[in-house]
N, C-alpha and C positions, 0 to 999 in steps of 0.2 A: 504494500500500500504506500505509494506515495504520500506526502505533505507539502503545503505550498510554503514550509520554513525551509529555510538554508541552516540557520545557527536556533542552538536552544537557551536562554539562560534561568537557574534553577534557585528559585527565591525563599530559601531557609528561614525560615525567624522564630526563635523561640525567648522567652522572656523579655520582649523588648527589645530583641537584638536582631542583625542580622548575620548569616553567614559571609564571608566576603576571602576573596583569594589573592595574593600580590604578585603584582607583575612586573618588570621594570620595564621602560624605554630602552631604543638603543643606546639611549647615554649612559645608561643605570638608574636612570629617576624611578625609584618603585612608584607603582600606584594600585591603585585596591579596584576590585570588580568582582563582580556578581559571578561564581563559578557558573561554567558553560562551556559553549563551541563549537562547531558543526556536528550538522549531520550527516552520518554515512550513508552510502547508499544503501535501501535496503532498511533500515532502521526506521523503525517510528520516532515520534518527539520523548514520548513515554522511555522508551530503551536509551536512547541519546542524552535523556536527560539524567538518567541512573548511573548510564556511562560517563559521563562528564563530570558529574559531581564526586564520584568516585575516584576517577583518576587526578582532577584538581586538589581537594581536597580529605579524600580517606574516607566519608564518613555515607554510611549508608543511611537511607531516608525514603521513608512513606512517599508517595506522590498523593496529594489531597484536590489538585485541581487546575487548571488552568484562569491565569491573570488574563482580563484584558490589558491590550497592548494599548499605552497613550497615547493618544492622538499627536503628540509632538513628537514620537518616533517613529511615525510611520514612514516616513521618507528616509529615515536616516541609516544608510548602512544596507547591508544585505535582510530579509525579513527573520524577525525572530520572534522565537515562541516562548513565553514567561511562564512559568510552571512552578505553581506550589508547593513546600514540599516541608517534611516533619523528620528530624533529626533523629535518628532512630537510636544512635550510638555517639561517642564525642569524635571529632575529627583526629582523625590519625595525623594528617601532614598531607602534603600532595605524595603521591607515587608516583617511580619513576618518570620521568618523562619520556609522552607520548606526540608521535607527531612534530615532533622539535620544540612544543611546547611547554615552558617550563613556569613551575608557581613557586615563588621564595616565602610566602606563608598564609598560614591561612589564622583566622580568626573572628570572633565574635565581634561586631562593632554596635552599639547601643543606640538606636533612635528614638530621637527625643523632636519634638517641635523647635528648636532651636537647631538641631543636626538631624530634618528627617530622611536623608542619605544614608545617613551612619558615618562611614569613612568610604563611602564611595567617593570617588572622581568627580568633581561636582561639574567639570566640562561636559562631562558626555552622560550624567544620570541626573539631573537636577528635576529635569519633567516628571522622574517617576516618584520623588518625595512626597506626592499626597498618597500616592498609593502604597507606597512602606506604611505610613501613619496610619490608614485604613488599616491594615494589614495588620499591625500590633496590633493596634485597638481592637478587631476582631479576636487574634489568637494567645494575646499578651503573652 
């Protein structure tokens, strides 16, 4: 079965927090993002997103449902699919790296009405901060 996503990314949050995995530029500037990544061929959004969160961060997780996508990203980038998801276990670390893709850590980041990103990237995730805030508030 095909999907019309390219990339999946997988939206962890337990007690007010979020999951979040780092990355660096090619300068070494880390930055923090929402574990994810393509999809294979062949693969659902469901498998790709078990698979991704997995190999970014370690940590196995419930899937509970799929996020509407913001309307202020819908242009932006290739299409992807935001998927909810319930920490089953604490994060291991990233494993190995797959795909030449490498994560230098992974951590809890706290969102608050003053930081509703958490330590996201605020360049490239600022649109989705009502929808983290929703998000807590629904699962706290």
């Amino acid at each position: 079965m095909s999907t019309p996503y390219e990339r999946v990314r997988v939206i962890c949050i337990r007690d007010g927090a979020i999951l979040l995995v780092q990355h660096r530029e090619r300068d070494g500037t880390p930055f923090w993002l929402i574990p994810g990544g393509g999809i294979k061929d062949g693969e659902t959004v469901e498998q790709a997103a078990l698979r991704e969160i997995w190999e970014e961060a370690g940590v196995h997780v419930r899937l509970v449902g799929e996020v509407a996508r913001p309307a202020e990203l819908i242009g932006a980038g290739p299409e992807q699919a935001f998927v909810l998801a319930e920490a089953l276990d604490e994060p291991r670390g990233p494993q190995p790296a797959v795909d030449g893709d490498a994560v230098y850590a992974v951590a809890w980041h706290e969102i608050t009405e003053s930081a509703p990103i958490g330590g996201l990237t605020p360049a490239f995730w600022t649109p989705i901060g009502d929808v983290l805030l929703r998000l807590v508030e629904r699962r706290g």
